[in-house]
C-alpha positions in Angstrom: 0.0 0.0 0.0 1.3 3.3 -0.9 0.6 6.0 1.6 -0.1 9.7 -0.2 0.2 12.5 2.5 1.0 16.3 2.9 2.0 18.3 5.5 0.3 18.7 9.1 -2.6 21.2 9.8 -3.8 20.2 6.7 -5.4 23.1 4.3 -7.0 22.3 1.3 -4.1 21.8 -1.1 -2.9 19.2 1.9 -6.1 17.6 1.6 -7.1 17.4 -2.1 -4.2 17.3 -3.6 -3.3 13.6 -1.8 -6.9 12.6 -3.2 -6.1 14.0 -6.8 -3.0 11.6 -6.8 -4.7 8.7 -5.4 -6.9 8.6 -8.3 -4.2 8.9 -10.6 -2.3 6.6 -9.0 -5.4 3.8 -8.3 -7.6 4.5 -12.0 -4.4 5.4 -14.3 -1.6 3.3 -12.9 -3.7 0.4 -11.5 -1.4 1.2 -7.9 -2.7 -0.2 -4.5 -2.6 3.7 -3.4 -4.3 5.9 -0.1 -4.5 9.2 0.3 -4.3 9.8 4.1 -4.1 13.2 6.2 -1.8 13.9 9.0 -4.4 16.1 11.1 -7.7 17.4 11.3 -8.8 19.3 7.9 -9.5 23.0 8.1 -12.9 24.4 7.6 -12.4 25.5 4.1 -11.0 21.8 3.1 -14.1 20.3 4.9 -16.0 22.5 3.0 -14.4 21.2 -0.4 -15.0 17.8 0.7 -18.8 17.9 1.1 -19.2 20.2 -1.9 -18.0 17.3 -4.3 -18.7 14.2 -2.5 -16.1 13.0 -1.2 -15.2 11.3 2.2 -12.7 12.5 4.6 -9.5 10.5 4.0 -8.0 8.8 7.6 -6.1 11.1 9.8 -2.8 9.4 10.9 0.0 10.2 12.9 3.3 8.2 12.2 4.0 5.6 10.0 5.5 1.9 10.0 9.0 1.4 8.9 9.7 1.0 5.2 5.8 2.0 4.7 5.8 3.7 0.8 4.5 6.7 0.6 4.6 10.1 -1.5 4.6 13.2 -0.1 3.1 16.1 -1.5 2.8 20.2 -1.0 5.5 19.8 1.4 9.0 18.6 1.7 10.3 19.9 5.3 10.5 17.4 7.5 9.2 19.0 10.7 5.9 19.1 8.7 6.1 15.3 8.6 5.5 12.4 10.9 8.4 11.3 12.9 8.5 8.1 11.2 9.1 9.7 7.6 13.2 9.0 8.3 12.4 5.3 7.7 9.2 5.4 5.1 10.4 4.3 1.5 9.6 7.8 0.0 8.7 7.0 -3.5 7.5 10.8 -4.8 7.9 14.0 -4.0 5.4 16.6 -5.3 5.7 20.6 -3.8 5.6 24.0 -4.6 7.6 25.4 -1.8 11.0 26.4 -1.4 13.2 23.3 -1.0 14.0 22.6 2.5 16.6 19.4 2.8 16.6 16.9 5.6 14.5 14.4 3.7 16.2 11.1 2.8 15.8 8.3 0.2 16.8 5.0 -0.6 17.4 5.0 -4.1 16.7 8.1 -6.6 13.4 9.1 -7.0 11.3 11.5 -9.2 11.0 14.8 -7.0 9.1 18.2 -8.6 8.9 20.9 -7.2 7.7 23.7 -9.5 6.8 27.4 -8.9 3.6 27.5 -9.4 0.5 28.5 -6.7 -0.6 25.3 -5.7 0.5 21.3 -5.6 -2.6 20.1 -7.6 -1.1 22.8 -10.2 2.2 20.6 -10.4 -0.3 17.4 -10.3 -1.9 18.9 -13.5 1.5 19.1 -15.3 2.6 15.9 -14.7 -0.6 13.9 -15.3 -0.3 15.0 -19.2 -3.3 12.9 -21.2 -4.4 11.7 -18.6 -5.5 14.8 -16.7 -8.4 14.6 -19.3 -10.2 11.3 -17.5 -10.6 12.9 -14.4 -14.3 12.8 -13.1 -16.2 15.5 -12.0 -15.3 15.6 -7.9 -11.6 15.5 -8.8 -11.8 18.6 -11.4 -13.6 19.8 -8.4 -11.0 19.8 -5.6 -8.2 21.0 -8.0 -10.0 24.1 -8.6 -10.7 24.3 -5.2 -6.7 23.6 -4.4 -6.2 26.8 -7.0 -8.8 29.0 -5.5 -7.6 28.5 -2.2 -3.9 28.7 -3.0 -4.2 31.9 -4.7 -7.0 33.4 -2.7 -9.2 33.6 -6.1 -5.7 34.7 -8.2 -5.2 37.4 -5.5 -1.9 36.0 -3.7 1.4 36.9 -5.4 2.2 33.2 -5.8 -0.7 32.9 -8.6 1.1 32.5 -12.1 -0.6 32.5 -15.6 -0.8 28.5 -15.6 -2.7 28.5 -12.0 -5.4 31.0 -13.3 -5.8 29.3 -16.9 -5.9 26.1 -15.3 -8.7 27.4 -12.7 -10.7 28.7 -15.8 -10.8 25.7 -17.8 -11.8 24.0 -14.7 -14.2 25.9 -13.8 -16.0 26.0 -17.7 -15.9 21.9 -17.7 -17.8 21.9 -14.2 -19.8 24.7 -15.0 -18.8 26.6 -11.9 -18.8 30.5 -11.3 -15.5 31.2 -9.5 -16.2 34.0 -7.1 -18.9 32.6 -6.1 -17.2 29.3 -5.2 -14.7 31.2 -3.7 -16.7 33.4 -2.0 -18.8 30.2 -0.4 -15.4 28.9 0.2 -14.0 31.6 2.1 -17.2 32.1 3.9 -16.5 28.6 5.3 -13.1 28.9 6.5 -13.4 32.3 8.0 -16.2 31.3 10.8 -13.6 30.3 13.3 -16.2 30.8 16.3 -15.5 27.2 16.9 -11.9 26.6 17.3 -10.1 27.4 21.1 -7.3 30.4 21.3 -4.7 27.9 21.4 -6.6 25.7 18.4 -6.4 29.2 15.9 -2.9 29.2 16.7 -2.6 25.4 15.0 -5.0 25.7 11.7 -2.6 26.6 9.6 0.4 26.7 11.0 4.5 26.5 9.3 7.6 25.7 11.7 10.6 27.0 10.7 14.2 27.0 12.3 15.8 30.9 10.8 18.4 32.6 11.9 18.8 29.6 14.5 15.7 31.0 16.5 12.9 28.1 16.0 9.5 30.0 14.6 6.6 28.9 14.0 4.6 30.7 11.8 0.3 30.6 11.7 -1.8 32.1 9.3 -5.2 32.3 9.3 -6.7 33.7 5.9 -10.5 35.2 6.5 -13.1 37.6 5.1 -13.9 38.5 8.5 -10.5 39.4 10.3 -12.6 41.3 13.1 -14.3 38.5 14.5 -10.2 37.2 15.3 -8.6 40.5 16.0 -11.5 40.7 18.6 -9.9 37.9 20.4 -6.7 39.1 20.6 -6.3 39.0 24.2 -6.9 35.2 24.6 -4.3 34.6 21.7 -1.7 37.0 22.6 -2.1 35.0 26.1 -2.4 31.2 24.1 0.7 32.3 22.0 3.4 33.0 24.5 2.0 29.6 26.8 2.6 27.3 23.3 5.8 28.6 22.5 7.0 27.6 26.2 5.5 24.6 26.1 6.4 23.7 23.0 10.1 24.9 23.1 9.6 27.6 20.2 11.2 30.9 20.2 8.4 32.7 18.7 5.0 32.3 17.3 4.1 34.6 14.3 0.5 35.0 13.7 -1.0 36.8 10.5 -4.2 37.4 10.4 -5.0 38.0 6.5 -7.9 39.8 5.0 -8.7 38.3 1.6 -11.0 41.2 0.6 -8.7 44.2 1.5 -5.5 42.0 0.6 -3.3 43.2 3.8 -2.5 40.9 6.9 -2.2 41.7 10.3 0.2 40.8 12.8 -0.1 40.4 16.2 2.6 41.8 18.4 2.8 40.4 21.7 6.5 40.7 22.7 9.9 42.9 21.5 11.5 40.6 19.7 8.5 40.1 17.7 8.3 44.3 17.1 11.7 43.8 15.5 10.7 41.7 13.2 8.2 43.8 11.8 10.2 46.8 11.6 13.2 45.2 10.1 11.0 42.2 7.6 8.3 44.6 6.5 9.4 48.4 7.5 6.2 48.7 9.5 5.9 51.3 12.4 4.8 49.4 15.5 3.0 51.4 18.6 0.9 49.0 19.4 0.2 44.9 19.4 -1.2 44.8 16.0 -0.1 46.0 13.1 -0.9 46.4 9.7 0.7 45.2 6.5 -0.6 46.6 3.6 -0.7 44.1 0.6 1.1 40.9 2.5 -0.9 37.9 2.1 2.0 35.2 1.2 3.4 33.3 3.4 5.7 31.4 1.0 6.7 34.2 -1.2 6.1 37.4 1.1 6.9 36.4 4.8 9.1 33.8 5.1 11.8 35.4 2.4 11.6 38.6 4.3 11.8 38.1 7.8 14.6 39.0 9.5 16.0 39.7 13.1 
């Protein structure tokens, strides 16, 4: 059995685009494949999963020695279960940055590409075949795109991303903003999630400048009803990073509609980082950064100490 997976706090790239592969790899290649996820999905990803049928795949959290698997929109280990070091990876699949540490057997076929989204990549390396697939898995690849780009908003969204989207989108007869606007209206009511549970739903760990960060995102058409809360996560942010031996926690609050993220600023170190990664004047705990929305191509190349 081969094992498809992407990273934890799974978003809806990390969720579909395991399911996109694990059709190519079962109704193409005849392959004994899964697609599994390594957490709970997000609210948008749920979303995408009732809106074209399609069950929830099984949440794991390690894996058995010399299990196969491929591993897609992700290839940084801390994003992986512990027991990736002795899985046969067979396939790497990504869009981000290359970050080292994982390890193979023998040579395998790794792409990463830079393009907005992992079922993007997918697309490109199906060739023919990407013109068999049914109906619910056009479905969650233009939902990977939408979300991924923010409806073409986000820097990362290329020419092949949106024309991609489009042709989907014709075949299933779908009008995009209003998909996208139904699925941003599902990820952004958050009422239901802890303090310390916002800090998780999409979150990135990074070690930079040898300072371990940890970086959480949470994308929204309704920023106020988080900002509103800011007390209870500038409180859950500072007990997680003790408890879980990070240096700091970074969150972003990002308004899709007005395309600018807010970031929460809870201590000094994290008001230098703002002032030297994005030239923002800090006076408060918040602050404002017009037109950042990335946090592949925006953030993480600019933060510094």
């Amino acid at each position: 059995m081969i094992l498809i997976f992407g990273h934890k706090s799974p978003d809806t790239d990390a969720t579909g685009s395991p399911i996109i592969w694990q059709w190519l790899l079962r109704e193409i290649r005849g392959l004994n494949a899964r697609a599994v996820l390594l957490g709970e999905p997000n609210l948008e990803a749920r979303f995408v999963l009732r809106r074209w049928g399609l069950e929830t795949p099984e949440i794991i959290d390690d894996l058995r020695p010399e299990t196969e698997v491929v591993v897609v929109d992700t290839n940084n280990p801390a994003e992986l279960p512990p027991g990736i070091a002795d899985a046969r990876i067979i396939e790497v699949i990504d869009h981000h940055l290359l970050s080292g540490g994982l390890g193979t057997i023998a040579p395998v076929p790794v792409t990463i590409r830079p393009l907005a989204c992992t079922a993007t990549v997918m697309h490109q390396l199906m060739g023919p075949d990407a013109a068999c697939m049914p109906a619910e898995i056009q479905g969650v690849m233009l939902s990977c795109i939408l979300s991924d780009t923010l409806e073409f908003r986000s820097p990362t969204t290329t020419a092949v991303d949106r024309e991609l989207a489009e042709s989907l989108a014709a075949s299933l007869s779908v009008d995009i903003p209003s998909y996208a606007a139904e699925m941003f209206a599902a990820k952004s009511d958050m009422s239901a999630y802890s303090d310390a549970e916002l800090l998780t739903v999409d979150a990135k760990s990074y070690e930079i400048g040898g300072k371990r960060i940890r970086i959480s995102v949470l994308e929204t058409t309704a920023p106020k009803s988080i900002l509103e809360r800011k007390p209870g996560l500038l409180e859950a942010m500072d007990s997680m990073a003790k408890s879980g031996g990070i240096d700091q926690i970074l969150l972003f609050v990002v308004d899709i509609l007005k395309q600018e993220a807010t970031l929460l600023v809870p201590n000094e170190f994290t008001r230098r980082i703002a002032e030297k990664s994005f030239s923002a004047e800090v006076t408060g705990d918040t602050v404002r950064l017009p037109g950042i929305m990335s946090r592949k191509k925006q953030i993480i190349p600019n933060l510094s100490f």
